[in-house]
C-alpha positions as CSV (number, residue, x, y, z in Angstrom):
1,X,-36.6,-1.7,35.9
2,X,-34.9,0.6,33.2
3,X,-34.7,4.5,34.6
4,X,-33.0,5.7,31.6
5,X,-35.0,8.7,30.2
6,X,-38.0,7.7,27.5
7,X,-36.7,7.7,23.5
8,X,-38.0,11.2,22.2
9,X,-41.0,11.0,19.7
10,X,-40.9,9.2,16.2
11,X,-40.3,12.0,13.4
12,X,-43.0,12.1,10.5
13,X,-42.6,9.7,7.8
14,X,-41.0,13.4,5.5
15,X,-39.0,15.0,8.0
16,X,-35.2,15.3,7.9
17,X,-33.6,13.0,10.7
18,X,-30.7,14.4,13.1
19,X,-30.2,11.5,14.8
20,X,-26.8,12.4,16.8
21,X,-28.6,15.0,18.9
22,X,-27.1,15.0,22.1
23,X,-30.2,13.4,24.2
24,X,-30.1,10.3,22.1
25,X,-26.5,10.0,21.9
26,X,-26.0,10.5,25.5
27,X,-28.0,7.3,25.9
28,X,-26.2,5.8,22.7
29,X,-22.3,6.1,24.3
30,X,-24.1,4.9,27.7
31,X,-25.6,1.9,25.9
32,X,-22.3,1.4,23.3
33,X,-20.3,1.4,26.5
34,X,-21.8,-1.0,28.4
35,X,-21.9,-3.4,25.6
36,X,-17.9,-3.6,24.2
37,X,-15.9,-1.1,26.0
38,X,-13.1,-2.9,28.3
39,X,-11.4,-2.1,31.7
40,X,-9.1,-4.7,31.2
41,X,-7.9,-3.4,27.7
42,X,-7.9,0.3,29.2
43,X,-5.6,-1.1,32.0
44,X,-3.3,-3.0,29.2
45,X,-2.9,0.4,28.0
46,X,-2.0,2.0,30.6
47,X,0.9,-0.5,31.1
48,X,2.2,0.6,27.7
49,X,0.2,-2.3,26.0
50,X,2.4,-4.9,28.3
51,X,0.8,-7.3,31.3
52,X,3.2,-9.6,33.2
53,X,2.0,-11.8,36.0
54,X,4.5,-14.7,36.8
55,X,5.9,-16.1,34.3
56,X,2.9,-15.1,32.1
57,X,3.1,-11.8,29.6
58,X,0.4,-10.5,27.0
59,X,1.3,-7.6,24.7
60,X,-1.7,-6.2,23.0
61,X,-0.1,-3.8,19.5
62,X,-0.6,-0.1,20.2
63,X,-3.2,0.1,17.5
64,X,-6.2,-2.4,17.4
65,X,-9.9,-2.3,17.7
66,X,-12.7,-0.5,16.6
67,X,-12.0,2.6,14.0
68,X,-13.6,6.0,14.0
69,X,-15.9,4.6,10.9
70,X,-17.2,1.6,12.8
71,X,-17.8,3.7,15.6
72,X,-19.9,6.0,14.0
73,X,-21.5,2.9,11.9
74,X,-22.1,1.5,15.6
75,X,-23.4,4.8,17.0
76,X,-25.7,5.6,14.3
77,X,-27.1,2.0,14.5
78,X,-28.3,2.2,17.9
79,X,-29.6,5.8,17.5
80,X,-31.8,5.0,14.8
81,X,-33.1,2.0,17.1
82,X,-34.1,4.8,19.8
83,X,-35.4,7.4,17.4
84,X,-37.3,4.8,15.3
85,X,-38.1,3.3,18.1
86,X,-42.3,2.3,16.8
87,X,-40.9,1.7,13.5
88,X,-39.5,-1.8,11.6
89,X,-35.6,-1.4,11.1
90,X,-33.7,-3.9,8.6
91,X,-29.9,-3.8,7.8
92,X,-27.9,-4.5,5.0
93,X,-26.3,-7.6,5.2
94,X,-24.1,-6.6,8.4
95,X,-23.4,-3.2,10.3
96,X,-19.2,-4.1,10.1
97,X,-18.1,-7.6,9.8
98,X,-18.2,-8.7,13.8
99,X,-21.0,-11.3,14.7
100,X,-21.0,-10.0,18.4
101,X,-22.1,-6.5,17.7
102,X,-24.7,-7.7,14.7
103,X,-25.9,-10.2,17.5
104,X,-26.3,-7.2,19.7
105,X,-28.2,-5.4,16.6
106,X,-30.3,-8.3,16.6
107,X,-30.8,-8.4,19.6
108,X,-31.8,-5.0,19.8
109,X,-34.2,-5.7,16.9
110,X,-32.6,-4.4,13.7
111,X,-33.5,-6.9,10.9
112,X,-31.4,-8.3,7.9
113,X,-32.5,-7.6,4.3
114,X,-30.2,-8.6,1.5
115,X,-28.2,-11.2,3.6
116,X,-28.8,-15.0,4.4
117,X,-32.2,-15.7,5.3
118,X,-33.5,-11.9,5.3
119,X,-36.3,-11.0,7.6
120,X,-37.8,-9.3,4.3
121,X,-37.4,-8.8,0.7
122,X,-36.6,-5.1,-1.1
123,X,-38.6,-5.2,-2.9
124,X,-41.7,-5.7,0.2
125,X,-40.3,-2.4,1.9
126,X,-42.1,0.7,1.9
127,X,-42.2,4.6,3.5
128,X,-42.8,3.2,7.4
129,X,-39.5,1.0,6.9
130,X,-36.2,2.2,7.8
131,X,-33.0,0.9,6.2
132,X,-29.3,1.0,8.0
133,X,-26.6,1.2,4.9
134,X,-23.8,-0.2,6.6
135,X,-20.2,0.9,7.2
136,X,-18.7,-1.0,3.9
137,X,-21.3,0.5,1.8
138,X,-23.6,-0.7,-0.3
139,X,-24.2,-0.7,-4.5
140,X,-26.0,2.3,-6.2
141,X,-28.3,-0.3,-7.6
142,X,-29.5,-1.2,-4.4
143,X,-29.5,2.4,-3.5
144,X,-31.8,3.1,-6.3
145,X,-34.2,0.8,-5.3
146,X,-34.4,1.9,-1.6
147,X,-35.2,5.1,-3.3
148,X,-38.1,3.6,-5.5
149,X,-39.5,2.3,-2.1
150,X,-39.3,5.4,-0.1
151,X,-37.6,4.0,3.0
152,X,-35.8,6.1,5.7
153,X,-32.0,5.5,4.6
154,X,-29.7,5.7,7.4
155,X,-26.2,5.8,5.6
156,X,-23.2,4.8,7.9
157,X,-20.8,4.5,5.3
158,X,-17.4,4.8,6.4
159,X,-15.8,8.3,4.8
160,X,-12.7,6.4,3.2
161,X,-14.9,4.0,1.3
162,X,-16.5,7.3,0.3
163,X,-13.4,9.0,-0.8
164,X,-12.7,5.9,-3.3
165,X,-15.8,6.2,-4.5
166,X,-15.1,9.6,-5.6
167,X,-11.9,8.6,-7.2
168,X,-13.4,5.9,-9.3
169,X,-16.1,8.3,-10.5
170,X,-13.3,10.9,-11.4
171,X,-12.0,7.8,-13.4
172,X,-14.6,7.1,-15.3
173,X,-15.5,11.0,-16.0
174,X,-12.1,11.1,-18.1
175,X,-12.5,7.5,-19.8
176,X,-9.7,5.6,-17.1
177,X,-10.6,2.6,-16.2
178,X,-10.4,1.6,-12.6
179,X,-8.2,-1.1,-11.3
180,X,-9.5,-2.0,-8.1
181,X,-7.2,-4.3,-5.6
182,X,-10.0,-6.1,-3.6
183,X,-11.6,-8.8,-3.4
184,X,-14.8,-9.2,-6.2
185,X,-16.7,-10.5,-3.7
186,X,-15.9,-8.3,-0.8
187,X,-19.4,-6.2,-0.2
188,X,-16.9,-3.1,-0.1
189,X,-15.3,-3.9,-3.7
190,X,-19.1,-4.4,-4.9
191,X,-20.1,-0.6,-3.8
192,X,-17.0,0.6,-5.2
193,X,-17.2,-1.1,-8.6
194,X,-21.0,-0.4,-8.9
195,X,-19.4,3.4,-8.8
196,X,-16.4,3.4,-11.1
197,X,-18.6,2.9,-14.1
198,X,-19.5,6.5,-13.7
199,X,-23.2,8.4,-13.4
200,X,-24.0,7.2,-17.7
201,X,-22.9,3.9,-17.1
202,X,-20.2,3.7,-19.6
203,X,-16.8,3.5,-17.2
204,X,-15.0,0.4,-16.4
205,X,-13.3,-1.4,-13.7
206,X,-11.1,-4.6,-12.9
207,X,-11.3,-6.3,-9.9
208,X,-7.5,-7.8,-9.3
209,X,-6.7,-9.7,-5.7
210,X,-3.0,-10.1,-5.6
211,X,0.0,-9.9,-7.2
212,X,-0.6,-12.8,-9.4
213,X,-3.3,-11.5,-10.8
214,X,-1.5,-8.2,-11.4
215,X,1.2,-9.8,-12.9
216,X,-1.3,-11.6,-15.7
217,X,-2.9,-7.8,-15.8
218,X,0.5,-6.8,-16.5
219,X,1.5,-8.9,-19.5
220,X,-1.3,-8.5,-21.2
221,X,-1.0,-4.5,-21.1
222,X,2.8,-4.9,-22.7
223,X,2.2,-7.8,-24.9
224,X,-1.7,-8.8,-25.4
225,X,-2.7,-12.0,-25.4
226,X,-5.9,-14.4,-25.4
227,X,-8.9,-12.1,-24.7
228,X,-11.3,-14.9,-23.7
229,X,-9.1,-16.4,-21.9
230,X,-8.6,-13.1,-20.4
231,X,-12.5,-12.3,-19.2
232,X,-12.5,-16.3,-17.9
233,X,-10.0,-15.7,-15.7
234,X,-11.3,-12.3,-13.9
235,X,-15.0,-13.6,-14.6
236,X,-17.4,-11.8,-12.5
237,X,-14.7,-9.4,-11.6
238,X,-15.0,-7.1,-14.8
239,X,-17.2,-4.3,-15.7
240,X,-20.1,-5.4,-18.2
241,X,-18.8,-5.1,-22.0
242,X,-15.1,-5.0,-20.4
243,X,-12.6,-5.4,-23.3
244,X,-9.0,-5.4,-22.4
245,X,-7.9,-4.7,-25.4
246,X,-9.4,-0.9,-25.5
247,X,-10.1,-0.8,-21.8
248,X,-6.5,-1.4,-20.5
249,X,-5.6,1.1,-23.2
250,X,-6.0,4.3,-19.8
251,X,-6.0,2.6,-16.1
252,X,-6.4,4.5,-12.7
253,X,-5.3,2.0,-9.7
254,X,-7.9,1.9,-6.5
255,X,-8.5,-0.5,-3.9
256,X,-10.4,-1.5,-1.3
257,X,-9.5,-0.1,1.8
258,X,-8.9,-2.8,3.9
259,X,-6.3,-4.2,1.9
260,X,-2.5,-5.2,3.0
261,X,-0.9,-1.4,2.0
262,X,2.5,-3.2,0.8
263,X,0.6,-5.3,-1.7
264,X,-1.3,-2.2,-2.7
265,X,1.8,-0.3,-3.4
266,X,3.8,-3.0,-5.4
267,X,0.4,-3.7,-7.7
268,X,0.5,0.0,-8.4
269,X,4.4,-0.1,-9.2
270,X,3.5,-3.4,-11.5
271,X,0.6,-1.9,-13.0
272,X,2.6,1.4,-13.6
273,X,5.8,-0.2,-15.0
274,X,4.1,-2.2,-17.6
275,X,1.9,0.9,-18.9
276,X,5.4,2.3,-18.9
277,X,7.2,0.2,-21.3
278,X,4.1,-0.8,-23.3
279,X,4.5,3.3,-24.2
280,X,7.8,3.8,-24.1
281,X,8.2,5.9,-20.6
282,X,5.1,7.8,-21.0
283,X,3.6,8.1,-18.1
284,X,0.0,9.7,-18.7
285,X,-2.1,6.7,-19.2
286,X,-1.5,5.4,-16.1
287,X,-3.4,7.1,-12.4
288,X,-2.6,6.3,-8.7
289,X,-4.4,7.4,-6.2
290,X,-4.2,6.3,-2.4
291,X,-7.0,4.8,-1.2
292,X,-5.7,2.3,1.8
293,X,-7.9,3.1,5.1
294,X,-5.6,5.2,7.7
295,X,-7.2,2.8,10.6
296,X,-6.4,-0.1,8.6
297,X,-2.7,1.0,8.1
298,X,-2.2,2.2,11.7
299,X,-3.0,-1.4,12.8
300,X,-0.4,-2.8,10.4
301,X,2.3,-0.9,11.4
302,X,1.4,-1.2,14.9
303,X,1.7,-5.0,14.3
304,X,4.8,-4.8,12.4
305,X,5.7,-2.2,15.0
306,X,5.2,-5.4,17.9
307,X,6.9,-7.8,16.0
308,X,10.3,-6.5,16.2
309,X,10.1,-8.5,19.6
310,X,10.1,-12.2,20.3
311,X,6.9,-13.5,20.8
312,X,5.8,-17.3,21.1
313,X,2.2,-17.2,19.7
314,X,0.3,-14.2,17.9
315,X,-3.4,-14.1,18.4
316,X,-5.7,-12.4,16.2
317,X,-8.9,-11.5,17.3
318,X,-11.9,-10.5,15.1
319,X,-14.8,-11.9,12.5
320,X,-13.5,-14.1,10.2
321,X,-15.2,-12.2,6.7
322,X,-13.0,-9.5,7.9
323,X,-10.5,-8.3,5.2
324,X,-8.7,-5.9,7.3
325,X,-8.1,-8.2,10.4
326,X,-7.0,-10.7,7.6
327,X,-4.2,-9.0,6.5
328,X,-3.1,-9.0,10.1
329,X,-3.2,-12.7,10.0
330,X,-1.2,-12.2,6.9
331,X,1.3,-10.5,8.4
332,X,1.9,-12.0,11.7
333,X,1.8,-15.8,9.7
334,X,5.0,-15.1,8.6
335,X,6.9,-14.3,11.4
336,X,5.7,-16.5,14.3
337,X,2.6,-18.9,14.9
338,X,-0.4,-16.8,14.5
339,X,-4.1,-18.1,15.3
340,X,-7.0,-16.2,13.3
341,X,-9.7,-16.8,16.9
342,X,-13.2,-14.9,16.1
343,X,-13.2,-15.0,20.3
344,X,-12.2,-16.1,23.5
345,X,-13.8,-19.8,22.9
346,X,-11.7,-20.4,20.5
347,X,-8.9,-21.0,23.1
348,X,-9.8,-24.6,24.4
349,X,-7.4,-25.4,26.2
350,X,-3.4,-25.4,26.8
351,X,-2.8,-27.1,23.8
352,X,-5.7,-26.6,21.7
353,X,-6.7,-23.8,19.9
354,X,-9.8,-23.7,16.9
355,X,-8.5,-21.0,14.4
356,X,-9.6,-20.0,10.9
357,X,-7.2,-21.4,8.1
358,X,-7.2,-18.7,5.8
359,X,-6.2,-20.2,2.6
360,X,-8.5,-23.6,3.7
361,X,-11.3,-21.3,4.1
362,X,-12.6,-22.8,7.3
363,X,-11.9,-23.3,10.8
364,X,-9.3,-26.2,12.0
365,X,-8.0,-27.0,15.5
366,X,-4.6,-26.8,15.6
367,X,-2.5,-28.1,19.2
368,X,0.3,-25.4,20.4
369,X,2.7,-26.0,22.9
370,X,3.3,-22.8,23.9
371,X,1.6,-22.1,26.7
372,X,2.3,-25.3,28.2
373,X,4.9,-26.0,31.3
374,X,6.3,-23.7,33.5
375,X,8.7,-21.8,30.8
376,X,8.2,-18.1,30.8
377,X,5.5,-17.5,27.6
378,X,4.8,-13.9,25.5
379,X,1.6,-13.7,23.8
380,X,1.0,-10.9,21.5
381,X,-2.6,-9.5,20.6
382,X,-4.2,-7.6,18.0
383,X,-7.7,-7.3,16.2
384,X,-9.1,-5.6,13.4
385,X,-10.8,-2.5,13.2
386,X,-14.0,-4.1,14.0
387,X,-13.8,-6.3,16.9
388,X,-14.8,-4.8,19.8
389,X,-12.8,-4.5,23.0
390,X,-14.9,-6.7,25.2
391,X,-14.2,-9.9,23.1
392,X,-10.0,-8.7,23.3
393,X,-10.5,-8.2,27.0
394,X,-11.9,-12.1,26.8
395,X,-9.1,-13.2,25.0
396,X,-6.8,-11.8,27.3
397,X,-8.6,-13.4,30.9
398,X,-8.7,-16.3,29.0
399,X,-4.7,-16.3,28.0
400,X,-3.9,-16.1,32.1
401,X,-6.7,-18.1,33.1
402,X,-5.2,-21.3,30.7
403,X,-1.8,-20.6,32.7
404,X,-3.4,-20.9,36.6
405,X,-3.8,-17.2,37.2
406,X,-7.7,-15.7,37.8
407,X,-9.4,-12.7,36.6
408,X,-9.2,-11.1,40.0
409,X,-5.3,-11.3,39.8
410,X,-5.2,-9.9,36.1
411,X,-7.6,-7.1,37.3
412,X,-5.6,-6.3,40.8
413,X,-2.0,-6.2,39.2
């Protein structure tokens, strides 16, 4: 029987909602806790993120795991559940891009609107519903019509993705259009865009992934070139009424902030070179701002960071729609073999290990020898900023249990 102290009243429909007030969030942590923090991991930690047993050694990065933002996105969640606790919850697509904590969401009995299969439409809500914006954000469209329903909007949107949103709309107040590194399709990159056009509507945006891209971008500032061609190739990825002929004229690099920093940096370089010689070294048509998430670049450099030792394998641990534990796959694929696992499952077995394929787009099953025989083995971990610790600590029981050696061992050394 749960002794835990009853969830204080329901506010009115009108009233202004504090829902971090310290008797709900002292049953939030408890509740947060239980569900994904790790004793294993903290243990790790303590061992200066190194575990040997035998011939056995797992070396988790000194920077992985949940972020302040999802934290807050997490904490807010299950706050609203306790304060709203007669009332019909729905989410935005996903609270941070982790199935196990929007299973536990679920679970908990937070519904989905404007995702696959959603519990109900927007336009069905009305002033008893209450609507989670999640960390990533959502677009001012949809914001609008939360309004025009009158829902209780609980906005968990992560503070970086806010400051880019203010440098997009700074953009389009002095007629620059933003360049936005990200992916078009990336929830994130749709909030941001839906912002650079500015508070009349009349700014513009670009949505570039990589350096390819970029390097089209940048030709086509120096020399021109083929405009339809142009807005076919970044279709759906462009501002409406985008001309790149005027609108590549003043340009203001952003990104989304969950992108590799390095490729970030070298698009603005590109981008700022070409606006360079197309106006013969001036330099005022062209804007930089830095918009790369400090979460997201602690865990790169914490990866890099790991990888100036010999490892065997690299495991990365996390949801596999998420684009900053992507770029870790990114990074660790070119210096060793690294497996994208969304959990612990994914290990099968000595040899076989079910991974997502990155530029395949799905998962495959791919057969390392590494852990097999009785040769010492170094396994290095990391995960994005949303994967909780409980699915690490998972990972690493099930690293030790593949090579003969139990859970009790792991958690006695």
């Amino acid at each position: 029987m749960d002794s835990s102290p009853s969830p204080p009243p329901s506010p009115s429909r009108s009233a202004r909602v504090n829902l971090r007030r310290p008797d709900v969030m002292e049953l939030v942590q408890a509740e947060v806790e239980n569900h994904y923090r790790s004793k294993v991991v903290d243990q790790v930690r303590a061992l200066q993120g190194k575990l040997t047993i035998g011939n056995t050694t797992v070396r988790l990065a000194q920077a992985f795991g949940f972020c302040y933002g999802v934290e807050r996105a997490i904490d807010l969640a299950y706050a609203a559940r306790r304060v709203f606790a007669d009332r019909d919850i729905y989410l935005i697509g996903e609270i941070i891009h982790n199935p196990e904590v929007n299973r536990q969401l679920q679970a908990m009995g937070i519904k989905n609107i404007d995702g696959p299969n959603p519990d109900k439409e927007i336009s069905d809500l009305t002033a008893d519903d209450v609507v989670i914006v999640p960390a990533l954000g959502t677009t001012t469209e949809l914001m609008a019509k939360l309004q025009e329903r009158g829902c209780q909007v609980i906005d968990t949107t992560c503070g970086d993705v806010m400051t880019v949103w203010k440098r997009v709309r700074k953009y389009a107040e002095e007629g620059v259009t933003s360049i936005i590194h990200g992916k078009s399709y990336h929830e994130e990159t749709k909030a941001t865009a839906s912002r650079s056009t500015g508070p009349d509507g009349r700014g513009h945006y670009l949505v570039v992934l990589d350096l390819e891209e970029t390097d089209y971008v940048c030709h086509y500032i120096e020399h021109g070139g083929d405009r339809e061609e142009f807005l076919l190739k970044f279709a759906h990825a462009h501002s409406d009424g985008f001309d790149p002929d005027r609108d590549l004229c003043h340009i203001g690099v952003a990104n989304q902030t969950t992108m590799l920093k390095s490729e970030t940096e070298e698009m603005q370089r590109r981008l700022g070179a070409a606006v360079q010689r197309r106006d013969h070294g001036a330099t005022e048509n062209f804007r930089l701002f830095e918009t790369i998430c400090g979460a997201t670049q602690e865990r790169q450099d914490a990866l890099f960071e790991m990888l100036n030792e010999p490892m065997d394998l690299l495991l990365v641990v996390g949801g596999y729609n998420s684009s900053n534990t992507s770029q870790l796959v990114k990074i660790g694929g070119k210096h060793l073999p690294t497996f994208f696992i969304r959990d612990a499952d994914c290990l099968r077995s000595l040899e076989e290990i079910v991974h997502y394929d990155l530029s395949r787009k799905h998962e495959v099953t791919s057969y390392s020898t590494a852990l097999l025989g009785e040769a010492p083995v170094k396994v290095g971990i990391t995960a994005g900023a949303s994967c909780p610790n409980n699915l690490i600590e998972q990972t690493i029981l099930k690293i030790f249990e593949l090579r003969g050696i139990s859970s009790e061992a792991v958690t006695a050394s």
